[in-house]
N, C-alpha and C positions, 0 to 999 in steps of 0.2 A: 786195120788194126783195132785192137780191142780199147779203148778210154773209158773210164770210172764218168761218171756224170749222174744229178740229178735234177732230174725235170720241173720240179712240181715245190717253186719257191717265192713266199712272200717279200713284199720289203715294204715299205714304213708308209706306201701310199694305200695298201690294203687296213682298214682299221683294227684287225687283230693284228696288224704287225706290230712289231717293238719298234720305237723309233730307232735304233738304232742298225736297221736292217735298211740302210742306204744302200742306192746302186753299189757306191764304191766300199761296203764294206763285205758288202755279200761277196763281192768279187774278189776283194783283200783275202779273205776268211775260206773260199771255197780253193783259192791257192796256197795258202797255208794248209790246207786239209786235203791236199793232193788232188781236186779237181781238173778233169779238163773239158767237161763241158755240162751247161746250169742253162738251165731255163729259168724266167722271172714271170712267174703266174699269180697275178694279181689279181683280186677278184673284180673282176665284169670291168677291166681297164689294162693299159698295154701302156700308160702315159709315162712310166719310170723306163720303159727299154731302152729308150733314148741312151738315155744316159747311164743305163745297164750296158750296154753295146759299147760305149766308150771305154768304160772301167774294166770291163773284160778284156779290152784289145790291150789296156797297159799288164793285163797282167796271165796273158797267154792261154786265157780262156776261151774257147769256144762259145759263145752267147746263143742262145733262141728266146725270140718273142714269143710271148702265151699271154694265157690269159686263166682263172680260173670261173669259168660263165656258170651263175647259179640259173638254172634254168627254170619255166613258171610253176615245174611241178617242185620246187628247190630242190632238186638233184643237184650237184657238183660235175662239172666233165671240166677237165682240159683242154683245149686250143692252141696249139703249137704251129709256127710259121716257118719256112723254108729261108724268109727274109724280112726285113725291118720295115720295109713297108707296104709288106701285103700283111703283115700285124696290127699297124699304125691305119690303114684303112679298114680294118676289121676292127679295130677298136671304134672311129667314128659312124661304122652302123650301130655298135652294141649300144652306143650313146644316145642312139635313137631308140631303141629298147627297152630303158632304162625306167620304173618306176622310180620316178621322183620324190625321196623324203628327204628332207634336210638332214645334215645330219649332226647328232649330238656328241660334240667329243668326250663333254664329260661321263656318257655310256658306252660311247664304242670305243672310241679313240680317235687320232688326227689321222687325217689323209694327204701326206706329202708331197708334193712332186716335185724332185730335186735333180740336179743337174750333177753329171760325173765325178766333181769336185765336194761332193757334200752339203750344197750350197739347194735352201729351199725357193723353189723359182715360183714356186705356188701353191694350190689346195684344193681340192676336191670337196664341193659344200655339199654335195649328196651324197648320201649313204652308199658304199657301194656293195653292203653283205646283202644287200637284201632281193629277191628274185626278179628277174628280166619277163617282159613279153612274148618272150622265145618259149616253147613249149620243149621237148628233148627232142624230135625230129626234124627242128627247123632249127634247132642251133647246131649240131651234128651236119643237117645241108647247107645251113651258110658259113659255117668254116670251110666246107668242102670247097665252097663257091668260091672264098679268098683266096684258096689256092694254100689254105693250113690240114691238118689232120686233129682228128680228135676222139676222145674216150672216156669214159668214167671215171672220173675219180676217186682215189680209194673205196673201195667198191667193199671194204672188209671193215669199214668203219658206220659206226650209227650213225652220227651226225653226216647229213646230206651226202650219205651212200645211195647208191641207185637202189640196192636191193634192199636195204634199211627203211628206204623211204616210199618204196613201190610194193615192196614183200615180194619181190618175183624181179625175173631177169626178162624182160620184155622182147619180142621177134624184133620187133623195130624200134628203133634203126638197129642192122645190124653193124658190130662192132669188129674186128678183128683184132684189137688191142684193149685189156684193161688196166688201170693201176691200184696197185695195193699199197699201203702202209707198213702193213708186216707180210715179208714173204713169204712166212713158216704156214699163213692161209690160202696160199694159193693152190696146193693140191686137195683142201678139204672144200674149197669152194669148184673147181674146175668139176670134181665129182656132183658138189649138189647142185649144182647149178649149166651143167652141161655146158661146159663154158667149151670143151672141145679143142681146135690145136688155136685156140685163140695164143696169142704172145700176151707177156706177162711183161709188168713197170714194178719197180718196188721204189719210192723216194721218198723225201723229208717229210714235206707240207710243211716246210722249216717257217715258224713265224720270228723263231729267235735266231742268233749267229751261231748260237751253242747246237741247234737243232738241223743245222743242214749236215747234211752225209760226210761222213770219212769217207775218204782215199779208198781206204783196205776194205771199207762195209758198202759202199756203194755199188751198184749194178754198173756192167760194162756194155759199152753200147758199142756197135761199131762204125767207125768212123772212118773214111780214107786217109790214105797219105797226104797224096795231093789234092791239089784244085785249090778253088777262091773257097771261101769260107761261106759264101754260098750254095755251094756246090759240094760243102763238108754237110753242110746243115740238111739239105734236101735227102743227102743219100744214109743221114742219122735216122730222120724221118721215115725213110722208105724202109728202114731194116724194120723195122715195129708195126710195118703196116701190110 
């Protein structure tokens, strides 16, 4: 079956998020907007799923773990998991990755980390916008390696576009999936950029509650009937890849 979903969402532990982009409200807000299945892509962090995965289960959401990893050339790609804790171990290598700057809230903003109920269980003191030791062919192979999938993100936008930031769509890694911001560019980009029968993402980059997808404007993914939600999540994954 076909469900409305978008992928590619912050919440209040990424520091362009608004604080008011909790697990539990993203999940409140993406039911009220007819969602049924949201990914939480945070940048170069997976620490709010936790409790993204709870607040989706009360509210009949399909959840996936992500991530949004800025990589050393600061490219933006996505990181998407089949399950909670091959995300949760994929976030503890990227923490290994991580150039270390403190970070200033009063210029970026706060980094959250809060539990199902709304409740802040802690903070994130390092910066987490800023690029990883992963270069784009080794964050591309070790997502692979977690047992996640992954792709450019918005790839039609300047800021930390791959092609924005490279001038060119690189041989490697190759991709089979991209995502865009606006869909209306995906056939003028698929032309100049030989993008070929790659599959095509359109989602938010919601940093606010106002900015994640409609029901009616969101892309539809395909999902099973049955199975564990496990087993929903991997075969969402495989349609896109």
């Amino acid at each position: 079956m076909k469900l409305a979903g978008d992928l590619h969402i912050h919440s209040c532990l990424s520091p362009c998020g608004d604080n008011d982009m909790t697990p539990a409200n993203i999940a409140g807000m993406a039911m009220l907007k007819g969602l049924k299945i949201v990914a939480l892509t945070d940048h170069n962090t997976s620490k709010n799923c936790p409790a993204f995965f709870e607040a989706c289960e009360a509210c009949g959401i399909l959840p996936i773990a992500g991530m949004e990893i800025t990589t050393a050339e600061d490219i933006h790609v996505i990181a998407l998991f089949p399950d909670l804790e091959s995300a949760m171990r994929f976030d503890a290598f990227v923490d290994t990755q991580r150039i270390r700057i403190k970070n200033r809230k009063d210029i970026f903003g706060e980094q959250r980390i809060m539990d199902a109920e709304d409740h802040i269980i802690g903070e994130e003191e390092d910066l987490l916008i800023n690029a990883t030791m992963m270069d784009l062919v080794t964050a591309t192979e070790k997502t692979r390696e977690f047992g996640g999938v992954s792709y450019p993100a918005h790839i039609d936008k300047e800021a930390n576009g791959i092609i924005a930031t490279l001038g060119f769509m690189p041989d490697e890694p190759v991709y089979t999936c991209y995502e865009f911001h606006d869909p209306n560019n995906i056939h003028k980009y698929r032309e100049a950029y030989h993008l070929g029968d790659a599959k095509f993402l359109f989602c938010s980059d919601a940093h606010y509650l106002w900015d994640i997808k409609e029901g009616d404007d969101a892309m539809l993914l395909d999902c099973p009937e049955a199975g564990t939600d496990d087993e929903k999540r991997r075969a969402v994954l495989k349609s896109f890849q």
